[in-house]
C-alpha positions as CSV (number, residue, x, y, z in Angstrom):
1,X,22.6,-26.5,-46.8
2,X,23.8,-26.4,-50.7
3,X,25.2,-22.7,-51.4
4,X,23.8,-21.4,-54.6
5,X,25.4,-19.2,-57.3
6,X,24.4,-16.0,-57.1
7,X,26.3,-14.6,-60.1
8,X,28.8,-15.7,-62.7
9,X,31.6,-13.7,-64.3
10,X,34.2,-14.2,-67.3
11,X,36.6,-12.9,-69.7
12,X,35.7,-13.8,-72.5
13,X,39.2,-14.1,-74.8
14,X,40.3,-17.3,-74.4
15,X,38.0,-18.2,-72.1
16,X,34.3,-17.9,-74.3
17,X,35.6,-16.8,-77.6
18,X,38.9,-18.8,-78.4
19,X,41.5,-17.6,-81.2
20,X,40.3,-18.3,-84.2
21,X,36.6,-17.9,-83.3
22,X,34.0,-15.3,-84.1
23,X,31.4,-15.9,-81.5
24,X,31.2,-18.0,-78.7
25,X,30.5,-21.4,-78.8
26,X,27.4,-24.0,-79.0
27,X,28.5,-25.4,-75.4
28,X,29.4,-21.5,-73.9
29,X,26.1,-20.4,-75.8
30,X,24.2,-23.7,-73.6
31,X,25.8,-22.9,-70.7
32,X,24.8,-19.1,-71.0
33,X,21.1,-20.6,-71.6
34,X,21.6,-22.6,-68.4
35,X,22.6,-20.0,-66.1
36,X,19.9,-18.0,-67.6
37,X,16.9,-20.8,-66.8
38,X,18.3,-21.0,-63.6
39,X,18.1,-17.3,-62.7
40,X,21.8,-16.9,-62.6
41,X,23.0,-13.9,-64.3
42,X,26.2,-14.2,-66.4
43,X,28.5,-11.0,-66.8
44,X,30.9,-10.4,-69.6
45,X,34.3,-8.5,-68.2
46,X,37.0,-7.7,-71.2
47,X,39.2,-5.2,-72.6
48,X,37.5,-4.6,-75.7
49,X,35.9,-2.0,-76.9
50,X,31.7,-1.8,-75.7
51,X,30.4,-1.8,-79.4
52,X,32.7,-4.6,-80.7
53,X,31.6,-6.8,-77.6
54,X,27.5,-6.1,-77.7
55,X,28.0,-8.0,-81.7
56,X,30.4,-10.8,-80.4
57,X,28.3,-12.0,-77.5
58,X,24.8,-11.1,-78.8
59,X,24.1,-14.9,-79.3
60,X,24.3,-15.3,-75.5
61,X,21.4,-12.5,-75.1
62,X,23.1,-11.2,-71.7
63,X,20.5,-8.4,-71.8
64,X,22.2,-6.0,-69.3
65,X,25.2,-8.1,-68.5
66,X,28.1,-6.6,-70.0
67,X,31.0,-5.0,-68.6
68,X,33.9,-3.0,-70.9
69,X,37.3,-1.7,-70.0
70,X,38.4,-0.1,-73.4
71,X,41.6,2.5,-72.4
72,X,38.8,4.2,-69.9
73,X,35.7,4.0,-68.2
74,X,32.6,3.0,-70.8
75,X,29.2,3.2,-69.1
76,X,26.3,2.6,-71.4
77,X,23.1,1.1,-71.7
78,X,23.6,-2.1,-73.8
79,X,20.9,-1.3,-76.4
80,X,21.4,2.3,-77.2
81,X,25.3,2.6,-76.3
């Protein structure tokens, strides 16, 4: 029996947004469409602030999928911070 993905998670610095880059990708914005058609939920982990993070990876429309470490603990709805 083939195991399916459940869930996928990922830095994003130098992983989805190299140096030098404002916003992630064509191929990481695909790839975020993919996992999304396939009912696979992609979460954003970082270091960067919450606000700074819901601008950079708005192109991948992750909906509720975004996690933020910025000195403390952030908790906030993605729309209305």
């Amino acid at each position: 029996m083939a195991e399916r993905i459940g869930v996928v998670l990922s830095d994003v610095d130098g992983t989805q947004i190299i140096h030098g880059q404002r916003f992630p990708s064509a191929e990481v914005q695909a790839a975020a469409r993919g996992l999304r058609a396939s009912s696979v939920p992609l979460l954003e982990v970082t270091s960067r602030s919450h606000a700074l993070m819901r601008k950079l990876v708005e192109p991948l429309d992750l909906q509720d999928n975004l996690s933020t470490l910025d000195g403390g603990a952030t908790v906030a709805h993605p729309d209305s911070g």
